[in-house]
N, C-alpha and C positions, 0 to 999 in steps of 0.2 A: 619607752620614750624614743622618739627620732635619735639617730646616733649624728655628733655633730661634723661638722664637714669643714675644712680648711675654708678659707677664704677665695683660691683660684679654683677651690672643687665645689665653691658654693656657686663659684658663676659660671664653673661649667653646668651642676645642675640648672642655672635660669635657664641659661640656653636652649638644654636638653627640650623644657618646658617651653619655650619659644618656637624650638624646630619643630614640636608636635602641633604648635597652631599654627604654623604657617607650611605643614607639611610634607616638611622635608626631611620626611622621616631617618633615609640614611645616615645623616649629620647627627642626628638627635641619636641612631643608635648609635655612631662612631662616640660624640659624648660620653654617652651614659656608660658606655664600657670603659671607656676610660677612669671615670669615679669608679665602679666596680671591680677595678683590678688592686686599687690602694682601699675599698671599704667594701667588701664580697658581699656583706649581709647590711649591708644600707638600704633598708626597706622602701623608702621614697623613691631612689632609682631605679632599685627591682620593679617597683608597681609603674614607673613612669616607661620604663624599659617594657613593660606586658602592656602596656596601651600602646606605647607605638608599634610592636611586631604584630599586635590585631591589628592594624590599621592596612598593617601589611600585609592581611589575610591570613595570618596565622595565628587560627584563633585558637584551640586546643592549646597549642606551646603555651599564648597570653596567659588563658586561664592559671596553669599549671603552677606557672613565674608569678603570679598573682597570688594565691595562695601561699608560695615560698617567702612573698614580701612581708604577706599578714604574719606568717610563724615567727619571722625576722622582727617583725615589730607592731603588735597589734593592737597600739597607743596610736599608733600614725594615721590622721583623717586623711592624709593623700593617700596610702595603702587600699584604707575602704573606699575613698572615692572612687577611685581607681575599677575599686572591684565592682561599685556599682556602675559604672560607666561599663565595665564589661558586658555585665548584663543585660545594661539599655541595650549594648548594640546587638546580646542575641534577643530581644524584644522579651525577656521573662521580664516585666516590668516587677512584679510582685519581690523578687528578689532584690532586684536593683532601690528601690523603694528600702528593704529592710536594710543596707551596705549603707544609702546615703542616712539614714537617721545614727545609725553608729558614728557614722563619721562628723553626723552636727554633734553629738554627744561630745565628741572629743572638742570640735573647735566650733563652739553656738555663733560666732561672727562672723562666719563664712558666707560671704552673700551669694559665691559662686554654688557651694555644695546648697542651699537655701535653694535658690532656682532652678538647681534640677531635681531636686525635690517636688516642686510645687509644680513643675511643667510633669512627672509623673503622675500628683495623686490626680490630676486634672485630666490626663490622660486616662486614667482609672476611673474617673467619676469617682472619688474619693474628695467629695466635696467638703466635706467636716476639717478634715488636715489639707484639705487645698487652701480655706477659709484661716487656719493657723497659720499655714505659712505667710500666706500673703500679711497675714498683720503683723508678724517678724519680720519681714522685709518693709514695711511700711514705715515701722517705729526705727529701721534702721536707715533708710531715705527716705523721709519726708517730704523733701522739696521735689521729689516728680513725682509729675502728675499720674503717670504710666504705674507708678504702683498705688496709687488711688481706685485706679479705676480697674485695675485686677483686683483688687479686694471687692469691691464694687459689684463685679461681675462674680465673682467666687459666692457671695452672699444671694446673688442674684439667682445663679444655678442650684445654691440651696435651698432656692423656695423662700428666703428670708429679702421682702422687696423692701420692706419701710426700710432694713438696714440699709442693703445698698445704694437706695434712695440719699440716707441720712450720710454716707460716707461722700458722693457725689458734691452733697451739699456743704458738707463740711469743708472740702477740699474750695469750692469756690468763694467760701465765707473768709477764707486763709489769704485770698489774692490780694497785696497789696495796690495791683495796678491791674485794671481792666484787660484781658490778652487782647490781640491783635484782632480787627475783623476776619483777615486772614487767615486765623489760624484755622489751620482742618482740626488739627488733633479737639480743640476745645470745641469746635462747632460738630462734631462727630461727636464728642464727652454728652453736651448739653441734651441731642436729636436721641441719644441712648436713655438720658436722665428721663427724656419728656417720653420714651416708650417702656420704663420702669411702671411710672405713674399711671401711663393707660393699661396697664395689664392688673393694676391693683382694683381699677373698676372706677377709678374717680373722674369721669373723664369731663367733668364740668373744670377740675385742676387742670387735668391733661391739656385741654385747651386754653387756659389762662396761662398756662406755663410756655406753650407754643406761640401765643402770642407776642409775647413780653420778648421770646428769641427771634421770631421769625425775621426781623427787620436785616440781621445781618448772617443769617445763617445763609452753610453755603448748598446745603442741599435744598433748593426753592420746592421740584419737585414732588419731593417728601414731604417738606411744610405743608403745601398744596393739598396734596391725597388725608395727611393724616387732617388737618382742617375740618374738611368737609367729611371727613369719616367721624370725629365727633361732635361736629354738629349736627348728624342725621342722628347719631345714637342719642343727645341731649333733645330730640324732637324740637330743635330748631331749623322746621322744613324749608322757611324762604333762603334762610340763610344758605343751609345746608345744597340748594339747587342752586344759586349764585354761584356756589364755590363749585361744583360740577360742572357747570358751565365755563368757567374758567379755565375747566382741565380741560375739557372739550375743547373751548377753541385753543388750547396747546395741543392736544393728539387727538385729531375727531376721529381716528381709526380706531380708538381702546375699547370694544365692546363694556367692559367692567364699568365706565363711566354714564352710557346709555343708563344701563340697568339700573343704578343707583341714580341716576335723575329723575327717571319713570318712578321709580321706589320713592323719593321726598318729596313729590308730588303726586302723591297719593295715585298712579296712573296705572299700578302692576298687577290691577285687576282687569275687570272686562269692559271697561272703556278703552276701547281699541283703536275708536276715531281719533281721539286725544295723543295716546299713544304714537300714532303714526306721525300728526302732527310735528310732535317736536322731531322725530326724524328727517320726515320732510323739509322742515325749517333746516335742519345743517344738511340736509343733500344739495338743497338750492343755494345753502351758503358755501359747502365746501363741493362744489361738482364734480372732484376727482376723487372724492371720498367713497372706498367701496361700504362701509359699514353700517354708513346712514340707510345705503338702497338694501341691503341682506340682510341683517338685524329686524325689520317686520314680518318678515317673514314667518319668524319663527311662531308669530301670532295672530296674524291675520289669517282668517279662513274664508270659504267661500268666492264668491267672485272676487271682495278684495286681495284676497290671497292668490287669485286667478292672473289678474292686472299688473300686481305688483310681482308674481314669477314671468308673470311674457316680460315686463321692459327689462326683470335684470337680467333675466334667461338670453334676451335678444344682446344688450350692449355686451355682455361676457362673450359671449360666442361672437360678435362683431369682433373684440378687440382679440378674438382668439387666445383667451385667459387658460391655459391648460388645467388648474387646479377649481375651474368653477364646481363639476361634480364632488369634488373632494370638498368643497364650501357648505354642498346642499345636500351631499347625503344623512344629514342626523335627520332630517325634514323626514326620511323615509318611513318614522315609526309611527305616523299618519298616513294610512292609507292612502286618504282622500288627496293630499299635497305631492303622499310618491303617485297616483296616476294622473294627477295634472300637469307636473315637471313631465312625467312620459309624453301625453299630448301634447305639452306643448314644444318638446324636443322634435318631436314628426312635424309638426305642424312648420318650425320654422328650418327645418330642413328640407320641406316642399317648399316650399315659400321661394326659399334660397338658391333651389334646384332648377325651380322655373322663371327664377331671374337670370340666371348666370349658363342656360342653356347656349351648350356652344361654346361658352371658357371653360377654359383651360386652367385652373389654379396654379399658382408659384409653387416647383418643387417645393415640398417639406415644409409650407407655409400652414399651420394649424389655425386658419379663419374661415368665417362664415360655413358652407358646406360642409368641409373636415372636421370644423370644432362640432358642428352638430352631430356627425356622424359617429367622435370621437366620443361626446357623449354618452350617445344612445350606448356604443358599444360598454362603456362603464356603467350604465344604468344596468343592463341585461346580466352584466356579472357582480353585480353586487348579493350579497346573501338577501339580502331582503325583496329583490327583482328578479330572481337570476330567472334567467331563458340563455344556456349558454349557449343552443344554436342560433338565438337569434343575435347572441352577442357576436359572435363567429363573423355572422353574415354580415353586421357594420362594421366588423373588422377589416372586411375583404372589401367592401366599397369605399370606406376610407381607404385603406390602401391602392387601390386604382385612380386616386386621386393623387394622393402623394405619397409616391413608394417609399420614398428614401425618409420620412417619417421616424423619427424615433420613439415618440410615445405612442405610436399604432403596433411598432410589434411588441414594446412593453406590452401592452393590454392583450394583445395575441398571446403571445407567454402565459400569462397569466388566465387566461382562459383557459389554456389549457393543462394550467395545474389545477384548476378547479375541475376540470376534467378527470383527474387523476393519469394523465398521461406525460409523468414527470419526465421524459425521455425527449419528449417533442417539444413542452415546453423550455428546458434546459437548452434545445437547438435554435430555437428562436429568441430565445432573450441572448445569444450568442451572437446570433445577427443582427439585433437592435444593437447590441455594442462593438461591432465592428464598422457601424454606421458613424459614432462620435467615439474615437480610439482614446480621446483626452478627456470625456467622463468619468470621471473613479466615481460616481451615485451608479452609472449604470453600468461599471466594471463588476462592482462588489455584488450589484444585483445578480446579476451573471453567474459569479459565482456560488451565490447563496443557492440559485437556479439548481446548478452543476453539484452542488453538494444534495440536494432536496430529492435530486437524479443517481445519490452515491458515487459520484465520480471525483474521489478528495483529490487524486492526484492532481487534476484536470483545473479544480478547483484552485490548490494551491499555484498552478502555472497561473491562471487569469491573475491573481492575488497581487502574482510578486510582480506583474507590467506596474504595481503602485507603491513598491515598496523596497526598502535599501535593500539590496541582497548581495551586500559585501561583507555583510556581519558573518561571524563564524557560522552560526547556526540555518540561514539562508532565510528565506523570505517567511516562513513558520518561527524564526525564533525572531525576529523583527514583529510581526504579526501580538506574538505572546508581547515584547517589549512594550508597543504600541496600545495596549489592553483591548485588544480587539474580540470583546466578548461574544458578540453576534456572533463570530466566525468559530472561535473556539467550540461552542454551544451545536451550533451546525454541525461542525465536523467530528464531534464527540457522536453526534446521533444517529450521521452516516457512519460512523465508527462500528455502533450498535448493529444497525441495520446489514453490514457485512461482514457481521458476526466476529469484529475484531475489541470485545471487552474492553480487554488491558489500555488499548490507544484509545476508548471511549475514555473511561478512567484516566489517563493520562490529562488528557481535553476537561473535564467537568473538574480534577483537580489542579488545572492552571487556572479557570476559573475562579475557584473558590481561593486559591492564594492572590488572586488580583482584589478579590472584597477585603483579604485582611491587609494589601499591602495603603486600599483607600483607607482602609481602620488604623492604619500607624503612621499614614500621611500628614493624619492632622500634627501631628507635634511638632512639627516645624510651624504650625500656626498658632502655638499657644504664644511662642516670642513673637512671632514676625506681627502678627494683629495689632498688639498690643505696643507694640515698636511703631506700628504707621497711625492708630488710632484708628484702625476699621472694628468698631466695637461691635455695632448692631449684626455686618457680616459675620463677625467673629461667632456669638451669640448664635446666630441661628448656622450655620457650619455646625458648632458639637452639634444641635439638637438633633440635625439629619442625618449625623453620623450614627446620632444614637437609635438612626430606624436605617439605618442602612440597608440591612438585609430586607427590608421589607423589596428591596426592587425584583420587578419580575424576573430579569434575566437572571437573578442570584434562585430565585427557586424552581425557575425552566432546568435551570442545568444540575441543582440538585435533587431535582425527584427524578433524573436523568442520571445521575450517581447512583441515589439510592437501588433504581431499578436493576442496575447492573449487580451492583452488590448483593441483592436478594436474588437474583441468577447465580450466582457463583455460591451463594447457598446453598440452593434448594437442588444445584447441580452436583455438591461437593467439591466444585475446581478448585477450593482452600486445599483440599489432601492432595490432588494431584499437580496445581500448578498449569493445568491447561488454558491458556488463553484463547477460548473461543465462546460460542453460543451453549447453552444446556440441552444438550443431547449429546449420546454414550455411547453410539455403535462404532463400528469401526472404519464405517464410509465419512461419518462424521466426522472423525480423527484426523482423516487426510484431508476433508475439506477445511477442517482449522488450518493444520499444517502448510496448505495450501493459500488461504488467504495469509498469513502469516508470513509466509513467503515471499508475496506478494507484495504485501507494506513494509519488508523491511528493504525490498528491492525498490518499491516508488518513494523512499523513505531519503537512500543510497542518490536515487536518479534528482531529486530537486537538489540536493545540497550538492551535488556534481553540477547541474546547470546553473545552480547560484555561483559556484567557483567559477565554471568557466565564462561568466556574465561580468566576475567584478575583474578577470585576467583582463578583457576585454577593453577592459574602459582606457578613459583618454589618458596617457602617462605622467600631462602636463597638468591632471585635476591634481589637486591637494590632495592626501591620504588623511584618514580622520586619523587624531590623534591618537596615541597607544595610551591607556589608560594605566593604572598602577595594581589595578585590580586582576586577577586572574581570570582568566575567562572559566567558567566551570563544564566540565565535560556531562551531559547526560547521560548516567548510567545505566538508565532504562528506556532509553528514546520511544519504544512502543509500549512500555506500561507492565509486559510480564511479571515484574515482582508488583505491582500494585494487583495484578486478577491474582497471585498464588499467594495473596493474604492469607492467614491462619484466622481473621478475627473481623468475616464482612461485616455480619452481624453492627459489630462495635465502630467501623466508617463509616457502613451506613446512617447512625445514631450520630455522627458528626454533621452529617451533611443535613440532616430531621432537624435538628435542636432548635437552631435559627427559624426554620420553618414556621413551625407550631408557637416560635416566640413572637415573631416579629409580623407573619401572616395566618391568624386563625381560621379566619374566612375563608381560605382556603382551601376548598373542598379536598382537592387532588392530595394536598401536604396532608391531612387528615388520613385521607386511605392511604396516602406512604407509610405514614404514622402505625396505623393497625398493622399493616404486613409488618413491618420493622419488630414489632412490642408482642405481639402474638407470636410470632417466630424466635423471640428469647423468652416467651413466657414469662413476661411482663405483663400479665392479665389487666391490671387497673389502668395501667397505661392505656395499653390496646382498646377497654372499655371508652375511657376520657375521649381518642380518638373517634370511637366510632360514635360514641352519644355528639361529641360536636358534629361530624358530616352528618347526622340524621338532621339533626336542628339545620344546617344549613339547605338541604336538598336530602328530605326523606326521600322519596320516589326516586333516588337515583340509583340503576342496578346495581354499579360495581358494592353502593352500602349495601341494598338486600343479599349480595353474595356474603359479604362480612358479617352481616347480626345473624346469618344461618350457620356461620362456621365458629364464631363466638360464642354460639349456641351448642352446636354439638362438640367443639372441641373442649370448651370450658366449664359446661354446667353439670356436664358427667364426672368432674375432677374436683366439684365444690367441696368433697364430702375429705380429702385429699387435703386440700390447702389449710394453710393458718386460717383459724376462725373468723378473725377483724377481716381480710381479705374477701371471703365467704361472703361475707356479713353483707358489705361492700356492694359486690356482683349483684346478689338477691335483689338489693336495694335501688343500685343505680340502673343495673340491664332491664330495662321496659322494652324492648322491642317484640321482644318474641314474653310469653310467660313460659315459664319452665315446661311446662307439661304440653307446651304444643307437638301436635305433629307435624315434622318438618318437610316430610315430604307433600303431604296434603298442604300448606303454605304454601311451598313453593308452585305446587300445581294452580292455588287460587292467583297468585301474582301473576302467571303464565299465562294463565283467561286472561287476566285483567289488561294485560299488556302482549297480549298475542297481536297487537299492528305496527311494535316496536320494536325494533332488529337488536339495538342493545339489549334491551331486555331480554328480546328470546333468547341472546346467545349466553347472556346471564343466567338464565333459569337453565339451561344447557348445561351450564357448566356446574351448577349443583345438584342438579339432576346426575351427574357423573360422581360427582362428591358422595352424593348419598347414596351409592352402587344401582345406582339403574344400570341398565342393557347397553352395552358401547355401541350398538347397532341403534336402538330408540332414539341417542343420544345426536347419532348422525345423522336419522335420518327428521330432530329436529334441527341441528344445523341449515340442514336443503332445505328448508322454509324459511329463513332468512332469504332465500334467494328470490321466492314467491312475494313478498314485500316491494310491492310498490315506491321505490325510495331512488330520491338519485344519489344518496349517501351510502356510499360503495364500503367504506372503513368496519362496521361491524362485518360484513360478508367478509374482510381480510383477519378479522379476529379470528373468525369464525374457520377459516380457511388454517389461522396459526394453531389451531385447538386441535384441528383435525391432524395437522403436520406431530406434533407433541405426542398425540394421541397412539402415532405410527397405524393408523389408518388407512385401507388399501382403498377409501375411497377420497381420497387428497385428491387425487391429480383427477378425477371426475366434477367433484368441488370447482377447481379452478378453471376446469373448461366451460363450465353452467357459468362460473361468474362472470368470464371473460363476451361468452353470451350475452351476460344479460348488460355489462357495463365494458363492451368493446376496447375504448379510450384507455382503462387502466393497467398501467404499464405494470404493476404489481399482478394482473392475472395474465399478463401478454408473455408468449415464450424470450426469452433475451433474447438480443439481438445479432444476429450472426458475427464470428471472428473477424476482423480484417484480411484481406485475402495479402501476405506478405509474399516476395519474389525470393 
């Protein structure tokens, strides 16, 4: 039981518990020590004493004093709250979860220890005991409305809609007096009620329900869309096109609205005259309207299609629109629409050339002539058009038009990364951003550039012209603060590329702590939602939480982890602790030690120019506040204790997990998957992975390399394994049949795909696998180079095979490729020293 407290020591305890919410902590511990010097083992102010010195950063001591409170008194709900509050803040929710149910045990009318409970299981997806609590809090304040409609919502996330439905209902059945028109929180309650019922399927209700609200709700917009969304579903079509037209003339730019008007007037087939019609009708009504004139497009063919690209081709290039090609490039998976956009791009750039013979265009003005020109040159480098000398050469006629141009040397750049000459283009998108120094789009371009060319250091100077670099860490730990994923991801892979691991590692795991710290973000929105009445937001927030990882950048940068980690395998860098590339000679060695050297020196050089950037400033700016928190020192700034893991294997399967959950389709995460599960000899795994990438893209090499090595690594071992395992394989491994011969396979895929570079360099490399001639092996590499391709990347594979291989014909390799693909800076000798005085 609590040990009881004088009456001046009870209110010094309030206090204590005052000072801790309004955060002043020292008062609160000056307090609390004072009750502890007349009552030593007073468990309530021990545990209120271990929350405030965590507050204070001292979380080990917290814990410690925490547990001394429970010994002290293990009756006391402040004690466990206490402890489970410890453990929210170190995010083991699972823990924290088991602390607050002891502590309702002790005192069940706690409405505070109650709601952190329920903001837990909800955080948890622990919908069942979310659904409990909420109706323990309900029965214990009934008159708000805010815990209505979290039951409501709790019921809802359960999958259980008539209930949350019937709870909504009940609560407005209860209102002695109609609310206010006013009111958001109830015009938000009702727009939720009315999007319960349309998800149950009823939407003849759905809509009688919307109507009966719409008169004074305050989101009109919504009424609007959802309206005419179920009356298209109820195949009430006139109606259903009335009400799209309505949206229309409020936003005639919303493609979505088009679509579904075409759609309830039966028009989304191949009456095409009709179609354009109603377009036509809001171009002539709204004539500033870009979406009535490009929206036909996507349908009409033939000369209408011919007509309707000259006028909108002409007015975009009059009004010098820069993103017009960025408008029309999906048009290009039509042949016939991508060469008549090309014609008619020539056509109105003669046109233009022999009106204007003799002007002189406005510096930097991107119309008539330059935008066509600007075009063309985006047409030429597009994957689906490319001619990149022809893109080149509208580069450089634009540019003689107007130099100082900043979206002509963008597309020069950019040319010449499709080039593969990362070194030139990095120089030119250097000078497009010296042209507009207050662009941070073409800052960051720059440096994306400059990293894509390995140059982090170079990278992180461009970075920090946009960024605080007063903060301890310099414009990288601003950058991390900032979530700047793009960049992290970047320079994780320049990391890779200049064989510096550990700082890759370092990069792909700032990363992945930025997706968990969106993953713990929400809790602050289970109250605050719920507090303002943004329900429906609320609602769909968990749901994309709960696919979060599906986002590309979370799995770019983890098969960019995993990769690293299956290098420090397959190298052994776990026993040695070497941070570098997987190779073992002893020129090797120094060339680690050497970039290592390197980065911890360009490492040393930006947080030195961040220092002497922020000494600099004005003396009369304001200093940002000093926080209460400690700044924490990075113990591994370059990552060495993340490459001298004892257990990649085991992080690598951290970074996989999300992968294969959240993105199956994903071919790449698949072949991560097999290396990862094949390599701990997790056979059925390894199997799961590769049977999915077949089904998604059989014909794709890197899987023929994996069902040939699944093949001989595992089918000779059947006899070995647990039976059910055995059984398993037999059953699910259809790719190959056991008794194939793998070298004869692999020779028929090798015909079959003898005018595919990946392919050959795939069949290469099992053709090595299965002990062919390292001589055979190289001299099918050198055919890769006979392949007609302007796709340079397999001859670099091809070229890293030979590197691996220690191959004395490497450096012959790279001069035939340099040959045969000039421009790439990956076969070009590097670029001389700077000559220093």
């Amino acid at each position: 039981m609590p040990q009881p407290l004088s009456s001046k020591e009870n209110s010094l305890f309030r206090q204590v518990i005052r000072n801790y919410e309004e955060k002043q902590y020292k008062r609160g511990l000056k307090a609390a020590e004072q009750i502890l010097k007349k009552n030593p083992r007073h468990g309530d102010t021990m545990a209120m004493k271990a929350l405030i010195i965590n507050s204070m950063g001292k979380t080990d001591e917290a814990f410690a004093l925490a547990k001394e409170a429970l010994t002290a008194d293990m009756k006391s709900h402040i004690c466990w709250h206490v402890y489970g509050l410890l453990y929210r803040h170190q995010k083991n929710f699972e823990e924290a979860i088991k602390a607050y149910k002891f502590a309702l045990r002790l005192e069940p009318g706690s409405p505070q220890i109650q709601r952190d409970l329920a903001y837990l299981q909800i955080q948890m997806r622990d919908y069942q005991g979310y659904v409990q609590s909420r109706t323990a809090m309900l029965q214990a304040k009934s008159q708000l409305r805010q815990n209505w409609t979290a039951l409501a919502v709790a019921h809802h996330l359960a999958g259980d809609l008539a209930q949350a439905e019937k709870v909504l209902t009940t609560y407005e059945e209860s209102l002695k007096s109609p609310p206010s028109h006013t009111d958001y929180e109830n015009s938000e309650a009702l727009m939720y009620k009315n999007s319960i019922i349309a998800e149950t399927g009823d939407y003849q209700r759905a809509l009688d329900h919307l109507d009966s609200i719409a008169k004074h709700n305050l989101d009109r917009l919504a009424v609007l869309e959802l309206r005419a969304e179920y009356l298209s579903k109820l195949g009430r079509k006139d109606e259903a096109a009335k009400a799209y037209r309505a949206l229309l003339d409020r936003n005639s730019e919303h493609p979505e609205y088009y679509n579904r008007l075409t759609e309830v007037m039966g028009l989304d087939g191949g009456d095409t005259s009709a179609r354009e019609a109603i377009y036509a009708e809001y171009a002539k009504k709204y004539p500033r309207c870009d979406a009535a004139k490009r929206l036909p497009l996507d349908f009409l063919s033939g000369d209408d299609f011919r007509e309707a690209a000259k006028s909108y081709l002409a007015l975009m290039l009059d009004k010098g629109v820069p993103s017009t090609f960025a408008n029309l490039k999906h048009l290009y998976t039509d042949s016939f629409k991508k060469e008549t956009l090309e014609a008619l791009a020539h056509d109105y750039v003669k046109t233009k050339e022999a009106q204007s013979e003799g002007e002189a265009p406005t510096d930097g003005e991107l119309k008539g002539t330059p935008a066509g020109l600007y075009y063309l040159a985006q047409h030429y480098n597009y994957h689906l058009s490319r001619d990149l000398t022809k893109a080149l050469e509208f580069v450089d006629r634009g540019l003689g038009l107007v130099p100082q141009n900043v979206e002509f040397h963008m597309t020069k750049a950019r040319i010449w990364k499709h080039y593969g000459n990362t070194r030139k283009a990095a120089e030119i998108m250097d000078q497009a951003r010296n042209l507009d120094l207050k662009d941070r789009y073409i800052n960051t371009k720059t440096a994306k550039y400059q990293l894509r060319n390995n140059e982090t250091a170079k990278a992180l100077k461009t970075m920090s012209l946009f960024t605080r670099n007063d903060s301890p860490g310099g414009p990288l730990s601003d950058l991390i603060d900032m979530q700047s994923i793009w960049y992290l991801t970047e320079d994780g892979e320049a990391s890779v590329r200049n064989g510096l691991i550990g700082l890759a590692l370092k990069r792909f795991h700032a990363v992945y702590n930025i997706f968990d710290v969106w993953q713990e973000d929400q809790f602050d929105f289970h109250s605050f939602s719920l507090r303002k009445g943004q329900i429906r937001a609320y609602v769909d927030m968990v749901r994309w939480e709960d696919k979060l990882r599906e986002h590309p950048f979370y799995t770019r940068a983890s098969l960019g982890a995993i990769a690293a980690y299956l290098g420090i395998h397959d190298s052994k860098l776990s026993t040695n602790g070497v941070n570098g590339s997987p190779n073992g000679t002893v020129e090797d060695e120094a060339e680690k030690k050497k970039a290592l050297k390197k980065a911890k020196k360009e490492a040393q050089k930006a947080e030195r120019e961040a220092a002497e950037q922020a000494a600099k400033q004005d003396p009369n700016k304001p200093k940002a506040a000093a926080t209460s928190e400690t700044v924490k020192k990075d113990d591994d700034p370059i990552g060495l204790k993340l490459a001298a893991t004892n257990q990649p294997l085991v992080e690598a399967t951290k970074f996989l997990l999300p992968i294969l959950q959240f993105s199956p389709k994903n071919i790449d995460g698949q072949v991560a998957g097999f290396e990862v599960y094949i390599r701990r000899e997790k056979y059925l795994l390894a199997l799961r992975c590769l049977n999915a990438a077949l089904a998604i893209d059989g014909a794709n090499p890197v899987v023929h390399e994996q069902a040939v090595r699944f093949h001989r690594e595992v089918v000779s071992k059947l006899g070995s394994l647990p039976a059910k395992v055995a059984e398993v394989i037999k059953t699910e491994f259809t790719a190959l049949e056991s008794s194939t011969d793998l070298k004869k396979h692999n020779a028929e895929f090798l015909e079959k795909h003898k005018d595919s570079a990946p392919h050959v360099v795939s069949a290469v490399k099992i053709q090595k696998l299965l002990g062919e001639d390292q001589t055979t092996c190289e001299k099918g590499l050198f055919g890769v180079l006979g392949l007609k391709s302007a796709d340079w990347e397999p001859a670099a594979e091809a070229l890293g095979l030979l590197l691996q291989w220690r191959s004395s014909e490497a450096e012959k390799f790279k001069k035939a490729a340099q040959e045969t693909w000039p421009e790439v800076t990956l076969f070009s000798p590097p670029p001389p020293a700077p000559v220093t005085s």
